[in-house]
PAVEXSE-553483 format. One record per atom (N, C-alpha, C): residue number from 1; residue in three letters; atom name; x, z, y. Coordinates in Angstrom, 3 decimals, padded with zeros to 6 digits. Atoms other than C-alpha are relative to their C-alpha. Layout:
<recs>
{rec NUM "ala" "CA" {X Z Y}},
...
</recs>
This chain:
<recs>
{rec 1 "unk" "N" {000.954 000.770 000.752}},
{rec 1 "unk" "CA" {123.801 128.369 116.717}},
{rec 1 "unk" "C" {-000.326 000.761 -001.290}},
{rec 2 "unk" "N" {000.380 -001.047 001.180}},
{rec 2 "unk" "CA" {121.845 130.106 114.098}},
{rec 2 "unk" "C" {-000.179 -000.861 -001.391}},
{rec 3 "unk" "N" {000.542 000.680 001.299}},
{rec 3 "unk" "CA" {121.701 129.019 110.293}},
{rec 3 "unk" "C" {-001.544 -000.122 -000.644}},
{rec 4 "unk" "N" {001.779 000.043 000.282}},
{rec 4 "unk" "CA" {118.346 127.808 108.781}},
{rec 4 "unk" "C" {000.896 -000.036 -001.875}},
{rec 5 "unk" "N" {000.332 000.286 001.694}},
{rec 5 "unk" "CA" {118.202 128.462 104.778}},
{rec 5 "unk" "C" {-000.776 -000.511 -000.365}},
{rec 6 "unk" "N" {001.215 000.859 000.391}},
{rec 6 "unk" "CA" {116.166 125.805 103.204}},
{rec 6 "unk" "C" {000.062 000.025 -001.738}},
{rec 7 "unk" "N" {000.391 -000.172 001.424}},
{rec 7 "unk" "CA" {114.753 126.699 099.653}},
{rec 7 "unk" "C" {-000.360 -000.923 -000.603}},
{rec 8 "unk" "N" {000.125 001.345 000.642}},
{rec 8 "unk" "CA" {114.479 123.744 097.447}},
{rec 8 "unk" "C" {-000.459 000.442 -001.303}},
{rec 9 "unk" "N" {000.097 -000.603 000.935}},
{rec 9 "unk" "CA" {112.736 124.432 094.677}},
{rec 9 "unk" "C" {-000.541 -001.734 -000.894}},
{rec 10 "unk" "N" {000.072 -001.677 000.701}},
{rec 10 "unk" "CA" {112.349 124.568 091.658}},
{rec 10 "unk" "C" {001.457 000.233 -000.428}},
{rec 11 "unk" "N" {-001.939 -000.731 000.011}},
{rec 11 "unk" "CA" {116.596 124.626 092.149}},
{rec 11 "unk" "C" {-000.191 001.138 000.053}},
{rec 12 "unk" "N" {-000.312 -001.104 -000.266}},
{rec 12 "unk" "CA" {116.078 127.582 094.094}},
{rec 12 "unk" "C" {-000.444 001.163 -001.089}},
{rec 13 "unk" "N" {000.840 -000.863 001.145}},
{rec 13 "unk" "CA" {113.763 128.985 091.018}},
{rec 13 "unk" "C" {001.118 000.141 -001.523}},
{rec 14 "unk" "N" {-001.140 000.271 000.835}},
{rec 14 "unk" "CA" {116.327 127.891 088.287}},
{rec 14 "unk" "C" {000.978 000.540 -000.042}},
{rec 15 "unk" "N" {-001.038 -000.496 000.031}},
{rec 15 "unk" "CA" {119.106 129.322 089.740}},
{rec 15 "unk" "C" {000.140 001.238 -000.190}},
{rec 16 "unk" "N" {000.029 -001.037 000.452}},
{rec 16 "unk" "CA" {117.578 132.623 089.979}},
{rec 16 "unk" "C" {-000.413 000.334 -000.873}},
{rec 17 "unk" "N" {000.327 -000.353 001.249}},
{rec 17 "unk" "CA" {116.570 132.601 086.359}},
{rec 17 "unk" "C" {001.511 000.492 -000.128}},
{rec 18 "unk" "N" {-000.705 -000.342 000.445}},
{rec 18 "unk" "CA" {119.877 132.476 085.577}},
{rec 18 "unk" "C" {001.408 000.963 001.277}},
{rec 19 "unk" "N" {-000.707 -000.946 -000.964}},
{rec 19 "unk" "CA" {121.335 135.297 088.397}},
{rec 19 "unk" "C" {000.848 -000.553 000.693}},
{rec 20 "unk" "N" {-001.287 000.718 -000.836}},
{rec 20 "unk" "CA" {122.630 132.938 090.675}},
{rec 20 "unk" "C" {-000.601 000.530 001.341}},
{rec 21 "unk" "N" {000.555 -000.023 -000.921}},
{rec 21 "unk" "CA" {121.898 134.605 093.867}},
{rec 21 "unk" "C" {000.611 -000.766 001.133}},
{rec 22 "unk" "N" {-000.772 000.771 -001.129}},
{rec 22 "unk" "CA" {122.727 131.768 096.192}},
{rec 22 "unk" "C" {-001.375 -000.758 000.682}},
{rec 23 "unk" "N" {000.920 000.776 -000.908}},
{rec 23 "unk" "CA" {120.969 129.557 099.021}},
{rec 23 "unk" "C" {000.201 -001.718 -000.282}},
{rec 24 "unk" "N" {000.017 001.712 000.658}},
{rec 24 "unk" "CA" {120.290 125.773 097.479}},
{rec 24 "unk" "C" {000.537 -001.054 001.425}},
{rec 25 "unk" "N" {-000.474 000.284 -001.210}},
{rec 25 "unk" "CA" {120.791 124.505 101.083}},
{rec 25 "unk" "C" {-000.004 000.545 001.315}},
{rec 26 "unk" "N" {-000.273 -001.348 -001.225}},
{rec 26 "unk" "CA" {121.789 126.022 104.114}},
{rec 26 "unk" "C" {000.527 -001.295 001.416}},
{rec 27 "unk" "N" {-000.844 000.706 -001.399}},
{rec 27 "unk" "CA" {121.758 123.990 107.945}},
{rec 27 "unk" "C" {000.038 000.695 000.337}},
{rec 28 "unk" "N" {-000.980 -000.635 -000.929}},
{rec 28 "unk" "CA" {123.720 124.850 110.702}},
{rec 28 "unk" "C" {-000.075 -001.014 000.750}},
{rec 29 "unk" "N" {000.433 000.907 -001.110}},
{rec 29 "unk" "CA" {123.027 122.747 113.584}},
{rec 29 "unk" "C" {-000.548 -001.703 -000.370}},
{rec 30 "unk" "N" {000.274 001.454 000.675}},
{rec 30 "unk" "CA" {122.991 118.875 112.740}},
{rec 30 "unk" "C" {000.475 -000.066 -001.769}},
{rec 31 "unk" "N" {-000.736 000.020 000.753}},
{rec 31 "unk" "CA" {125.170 119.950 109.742}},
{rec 31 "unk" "C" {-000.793 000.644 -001.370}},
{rec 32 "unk" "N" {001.306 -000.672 001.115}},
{rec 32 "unk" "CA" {123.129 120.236 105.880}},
{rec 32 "unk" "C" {000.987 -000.133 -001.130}},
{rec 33 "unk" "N" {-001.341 -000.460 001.091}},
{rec 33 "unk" "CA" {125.455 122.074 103.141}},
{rec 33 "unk" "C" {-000.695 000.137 -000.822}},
{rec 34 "unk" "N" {000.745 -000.240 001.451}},
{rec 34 "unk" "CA" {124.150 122.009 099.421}},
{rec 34 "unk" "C" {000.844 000.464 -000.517}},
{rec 35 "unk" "N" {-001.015 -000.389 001.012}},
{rec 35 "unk" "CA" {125.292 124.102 097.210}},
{rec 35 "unk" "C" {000.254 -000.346 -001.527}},
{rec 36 "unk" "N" {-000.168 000.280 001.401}},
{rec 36 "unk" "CA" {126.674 123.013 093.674}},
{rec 36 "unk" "C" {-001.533 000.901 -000.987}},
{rec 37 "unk" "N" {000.963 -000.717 001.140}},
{rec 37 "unk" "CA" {124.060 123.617 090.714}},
{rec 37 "unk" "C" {000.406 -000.847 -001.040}},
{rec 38 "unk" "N" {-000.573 000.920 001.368}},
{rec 38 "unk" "CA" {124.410 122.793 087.109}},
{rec 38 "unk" "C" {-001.120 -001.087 -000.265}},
{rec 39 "unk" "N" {001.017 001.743 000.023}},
{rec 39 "unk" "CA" {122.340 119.415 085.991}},
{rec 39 "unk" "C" {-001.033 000.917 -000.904}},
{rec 40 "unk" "N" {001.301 -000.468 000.099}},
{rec 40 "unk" "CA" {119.232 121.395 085.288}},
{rec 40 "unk" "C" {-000.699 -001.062 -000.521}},
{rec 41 "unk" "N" {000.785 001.517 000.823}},
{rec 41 "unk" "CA" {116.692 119.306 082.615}},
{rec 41 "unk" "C" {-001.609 000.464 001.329}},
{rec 42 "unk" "N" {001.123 -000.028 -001.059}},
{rec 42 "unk" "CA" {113.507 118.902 085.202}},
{rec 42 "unk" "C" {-000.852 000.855 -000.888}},
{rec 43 "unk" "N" {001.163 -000.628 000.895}},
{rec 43 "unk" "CA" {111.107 120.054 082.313}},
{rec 43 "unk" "C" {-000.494 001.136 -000.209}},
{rec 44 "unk" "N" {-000.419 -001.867 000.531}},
{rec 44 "unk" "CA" {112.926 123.298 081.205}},
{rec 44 "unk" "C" {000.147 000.535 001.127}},
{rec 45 "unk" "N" {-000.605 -000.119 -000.596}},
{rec 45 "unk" "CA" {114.930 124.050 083.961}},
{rec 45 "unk" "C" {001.339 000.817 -000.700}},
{rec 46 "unk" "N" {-001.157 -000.093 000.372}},
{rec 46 "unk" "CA" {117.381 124.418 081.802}},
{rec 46 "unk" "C" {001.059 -000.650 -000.488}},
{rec 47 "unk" "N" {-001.167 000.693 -000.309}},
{rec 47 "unk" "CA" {120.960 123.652 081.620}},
{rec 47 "unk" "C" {000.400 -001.152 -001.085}},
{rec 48 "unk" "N" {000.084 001.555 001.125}},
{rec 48 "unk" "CA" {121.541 119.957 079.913}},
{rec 48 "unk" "C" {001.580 000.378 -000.737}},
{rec 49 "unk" "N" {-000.794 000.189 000.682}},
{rec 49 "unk" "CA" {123.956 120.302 077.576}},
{rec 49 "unk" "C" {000.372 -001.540 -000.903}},
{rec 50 "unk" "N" {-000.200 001.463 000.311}},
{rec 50 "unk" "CA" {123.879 116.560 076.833}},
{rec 50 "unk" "C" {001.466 -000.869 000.312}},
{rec 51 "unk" "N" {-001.162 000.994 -000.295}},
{rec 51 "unk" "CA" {126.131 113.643 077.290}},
{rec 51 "unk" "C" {000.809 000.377 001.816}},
{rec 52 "unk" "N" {-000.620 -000.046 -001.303}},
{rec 52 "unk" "CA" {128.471 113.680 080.782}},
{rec 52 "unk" "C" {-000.947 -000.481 001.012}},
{rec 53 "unk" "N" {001.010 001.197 -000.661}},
{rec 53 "unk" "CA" {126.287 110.429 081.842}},
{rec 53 "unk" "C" {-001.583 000.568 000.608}},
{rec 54 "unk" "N" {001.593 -001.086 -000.315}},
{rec 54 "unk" "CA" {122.855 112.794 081.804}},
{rec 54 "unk" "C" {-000.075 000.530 001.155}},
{rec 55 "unk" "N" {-000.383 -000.476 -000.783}},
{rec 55 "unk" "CA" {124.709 115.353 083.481}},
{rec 55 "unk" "C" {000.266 -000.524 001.264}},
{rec 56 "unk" "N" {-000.250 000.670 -001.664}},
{rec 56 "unk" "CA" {125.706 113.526 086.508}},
{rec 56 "unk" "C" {-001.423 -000.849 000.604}},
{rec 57 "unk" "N" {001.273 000.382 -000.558}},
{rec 57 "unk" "CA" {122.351 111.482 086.759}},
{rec 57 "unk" "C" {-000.664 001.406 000.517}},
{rec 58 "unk" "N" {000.827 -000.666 -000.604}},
{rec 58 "unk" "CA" {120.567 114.842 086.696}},
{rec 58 "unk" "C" {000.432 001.086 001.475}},
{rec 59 "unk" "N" {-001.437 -000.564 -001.220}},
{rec 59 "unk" "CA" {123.466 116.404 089.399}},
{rec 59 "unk" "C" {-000.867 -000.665 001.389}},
{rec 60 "unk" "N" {000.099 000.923 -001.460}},
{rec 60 "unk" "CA" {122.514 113.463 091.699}},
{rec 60 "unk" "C" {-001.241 -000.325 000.645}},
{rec 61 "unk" "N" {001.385 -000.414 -001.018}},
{rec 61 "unk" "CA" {118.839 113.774 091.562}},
{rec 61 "unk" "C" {-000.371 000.830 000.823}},
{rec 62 "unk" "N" {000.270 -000.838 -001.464}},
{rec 62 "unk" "CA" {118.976 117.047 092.866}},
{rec 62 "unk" "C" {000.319 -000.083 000.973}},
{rec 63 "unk" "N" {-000.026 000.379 -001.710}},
{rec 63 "unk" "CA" {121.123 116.132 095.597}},
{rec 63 "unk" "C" {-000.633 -000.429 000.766}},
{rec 64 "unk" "N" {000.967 000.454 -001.003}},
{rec 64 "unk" "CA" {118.855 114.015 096.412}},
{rec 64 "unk" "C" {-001.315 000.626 000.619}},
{rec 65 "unk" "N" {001.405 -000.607 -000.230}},
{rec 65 "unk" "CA" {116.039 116.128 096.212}},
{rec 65 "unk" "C" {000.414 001.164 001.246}},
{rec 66 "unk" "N" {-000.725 -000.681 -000.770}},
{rec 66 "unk" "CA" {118.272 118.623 098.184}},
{rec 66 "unk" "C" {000.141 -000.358 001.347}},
{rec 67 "unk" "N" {-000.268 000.987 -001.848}},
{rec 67 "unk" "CA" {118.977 116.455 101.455}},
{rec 67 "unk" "C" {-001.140 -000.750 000.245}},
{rec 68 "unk" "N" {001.611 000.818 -000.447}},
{rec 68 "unk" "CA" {115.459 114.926 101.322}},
{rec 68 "unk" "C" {-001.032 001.326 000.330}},
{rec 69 "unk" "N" {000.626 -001.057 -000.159}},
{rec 69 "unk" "CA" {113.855 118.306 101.517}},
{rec 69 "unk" "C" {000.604 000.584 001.322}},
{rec 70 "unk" "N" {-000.578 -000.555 -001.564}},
{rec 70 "unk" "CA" {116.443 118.963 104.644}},
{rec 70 "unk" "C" {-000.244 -000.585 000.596}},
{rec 71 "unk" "N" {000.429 001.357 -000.603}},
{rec 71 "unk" "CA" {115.074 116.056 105.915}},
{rec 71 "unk" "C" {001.369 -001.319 000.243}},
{rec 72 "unk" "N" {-001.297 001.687 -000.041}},
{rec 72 "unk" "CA" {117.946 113.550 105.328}},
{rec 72 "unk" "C" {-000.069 -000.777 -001.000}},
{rec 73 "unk" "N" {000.089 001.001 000.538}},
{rec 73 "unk" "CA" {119.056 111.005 102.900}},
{rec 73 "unk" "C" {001.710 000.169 -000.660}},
{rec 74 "unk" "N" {-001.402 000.296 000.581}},
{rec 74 "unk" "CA" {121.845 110.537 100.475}},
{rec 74 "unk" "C" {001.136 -000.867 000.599}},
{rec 75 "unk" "N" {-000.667 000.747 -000.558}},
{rec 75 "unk" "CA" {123.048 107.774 102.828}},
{rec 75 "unk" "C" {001.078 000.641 001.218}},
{rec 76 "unk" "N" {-001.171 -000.706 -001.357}},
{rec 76 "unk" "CA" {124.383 110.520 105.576}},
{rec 76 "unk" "C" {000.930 001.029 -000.862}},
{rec 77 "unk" "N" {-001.225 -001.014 000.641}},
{rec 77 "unk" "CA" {126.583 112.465 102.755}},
{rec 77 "unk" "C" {001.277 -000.554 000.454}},
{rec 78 "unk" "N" {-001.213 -000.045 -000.155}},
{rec 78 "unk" "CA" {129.966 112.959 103.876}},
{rec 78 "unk" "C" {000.736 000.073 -001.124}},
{rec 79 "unk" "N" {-001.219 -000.537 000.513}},
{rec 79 "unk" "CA" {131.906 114.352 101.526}},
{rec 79 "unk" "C" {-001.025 000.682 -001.062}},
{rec 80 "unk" "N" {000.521 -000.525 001.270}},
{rec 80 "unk" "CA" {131.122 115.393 097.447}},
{rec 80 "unk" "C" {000.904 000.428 -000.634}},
{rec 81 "unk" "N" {-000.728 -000.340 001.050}},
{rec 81 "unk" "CA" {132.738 117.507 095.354}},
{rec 81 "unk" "C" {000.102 -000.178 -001.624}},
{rec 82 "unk" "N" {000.256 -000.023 001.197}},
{rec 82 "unk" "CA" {133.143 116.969 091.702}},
{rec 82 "unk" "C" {000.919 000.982 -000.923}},
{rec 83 "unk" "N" {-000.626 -001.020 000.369}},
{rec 83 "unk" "CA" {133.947 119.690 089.400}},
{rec 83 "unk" "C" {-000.416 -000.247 -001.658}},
{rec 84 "unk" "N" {000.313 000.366 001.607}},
{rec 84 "unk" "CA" {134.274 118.522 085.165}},
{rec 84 "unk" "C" {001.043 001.350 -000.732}},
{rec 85 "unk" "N" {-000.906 -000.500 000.078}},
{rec 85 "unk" "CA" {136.027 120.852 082.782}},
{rec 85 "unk" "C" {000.625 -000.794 -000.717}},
{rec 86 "unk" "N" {-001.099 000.858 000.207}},
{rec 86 "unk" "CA" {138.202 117.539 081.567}},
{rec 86 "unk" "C" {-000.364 -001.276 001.090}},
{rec 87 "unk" "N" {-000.416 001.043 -001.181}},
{rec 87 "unk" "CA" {139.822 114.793 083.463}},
{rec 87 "unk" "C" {-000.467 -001.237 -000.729}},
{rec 88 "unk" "N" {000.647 000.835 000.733}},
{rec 88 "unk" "CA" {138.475 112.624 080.801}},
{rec 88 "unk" "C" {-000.963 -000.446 000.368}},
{rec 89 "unk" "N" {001.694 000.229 -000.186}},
{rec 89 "unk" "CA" {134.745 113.082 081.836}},
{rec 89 "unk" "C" {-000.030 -001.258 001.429}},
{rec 90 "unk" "N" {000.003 000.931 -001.116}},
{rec 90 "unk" "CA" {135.886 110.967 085.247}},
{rec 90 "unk" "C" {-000.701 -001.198 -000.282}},
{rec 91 "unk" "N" {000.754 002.147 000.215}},
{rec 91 "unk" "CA" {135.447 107.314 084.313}},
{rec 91 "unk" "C" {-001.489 000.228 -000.176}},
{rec 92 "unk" "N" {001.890 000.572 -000.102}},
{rec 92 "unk" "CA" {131.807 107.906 082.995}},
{rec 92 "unk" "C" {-000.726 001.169 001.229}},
{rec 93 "unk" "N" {-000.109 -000.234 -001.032}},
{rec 93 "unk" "CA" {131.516 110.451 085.738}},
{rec 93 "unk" "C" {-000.895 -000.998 000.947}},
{rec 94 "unk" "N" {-000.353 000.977 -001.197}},
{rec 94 "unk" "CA" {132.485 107.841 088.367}},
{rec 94 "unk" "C" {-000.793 -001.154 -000.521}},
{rec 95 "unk" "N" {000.956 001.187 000.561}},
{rec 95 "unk" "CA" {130.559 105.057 086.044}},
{rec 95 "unk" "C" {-001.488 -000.130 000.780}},
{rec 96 "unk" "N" {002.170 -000.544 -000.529}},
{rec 96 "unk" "CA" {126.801 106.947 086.873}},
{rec 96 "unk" "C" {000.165 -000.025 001.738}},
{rec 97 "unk" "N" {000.417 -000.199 -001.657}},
{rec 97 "unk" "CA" {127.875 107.713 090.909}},
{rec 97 "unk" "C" {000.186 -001.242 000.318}},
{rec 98 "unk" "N" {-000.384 001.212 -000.175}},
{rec 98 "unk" "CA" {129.005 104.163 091.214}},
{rec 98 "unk" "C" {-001.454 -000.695 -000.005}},
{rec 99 "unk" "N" {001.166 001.141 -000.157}},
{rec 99 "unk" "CA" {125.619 102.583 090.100}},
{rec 99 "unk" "C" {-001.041 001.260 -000.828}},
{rec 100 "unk" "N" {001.143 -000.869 000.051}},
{rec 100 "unk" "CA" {123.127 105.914 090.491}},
{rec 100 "unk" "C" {-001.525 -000.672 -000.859}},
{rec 101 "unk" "N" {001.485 000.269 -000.044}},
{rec 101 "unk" "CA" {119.432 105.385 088.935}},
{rec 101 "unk" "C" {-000.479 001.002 000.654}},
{rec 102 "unk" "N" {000.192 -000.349 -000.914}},
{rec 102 "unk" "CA" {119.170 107.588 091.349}},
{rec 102 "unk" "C" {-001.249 -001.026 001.184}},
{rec 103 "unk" "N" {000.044 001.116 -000.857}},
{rec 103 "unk" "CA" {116.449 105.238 093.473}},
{rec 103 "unk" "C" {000.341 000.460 001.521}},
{rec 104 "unk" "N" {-000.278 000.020 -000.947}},
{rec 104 "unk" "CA" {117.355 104.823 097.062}},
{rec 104 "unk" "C" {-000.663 000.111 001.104}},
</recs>
């Protein structure tokens, strides 16, 4: 089974501003892998240095924009990684994925 790379932009544009040479999403048969990006401001496309709460809203739009462009839906995610550099940032974290403005 052959991989399909699916360019999502303007992630895929963003990332290579800042020398990320990677593939924004990548299927493999039924199976649609996104790769981590930083919470990108839509405007700039650059990196939010704001509150945690920002950060994770703008995290979860792209996903979405990410698996809607593969043709799916946030509703068939398996499995999410989360990666903070404190254990602190969790609760409001887990606050924003809990009740996304993300709409549905």
């Amino acid at each position: 089974m052959k991989r399909e790379i699916i360019r999502v932009e303007p992630l895929a544009s963003y990332l290579e501003k800042y020398k990320a040479p990677t593939s924004t999403v990548t299927r493999h048969g039924d199976t649609i892998y996104v790769t981590g990006a930083p919470p990108f401001e839509p405007d700039s496309g650059e990196i939010c240095v704001g509150p945690i709460e920002r950060q994770t809203e703008l995290v979860l739009e792209q996903l979405k924009l990410c698996v809607e462009t593969a043709g799916s839906s946030l509703e068939n995610i398996l499995k999410v990684d989360v990666y903070v550099t404190s254990v602190e940032m969790f609760p409001a974290v887990n606050e924003v994925n809990a009740h996304p403005a993300v709409p549905g």
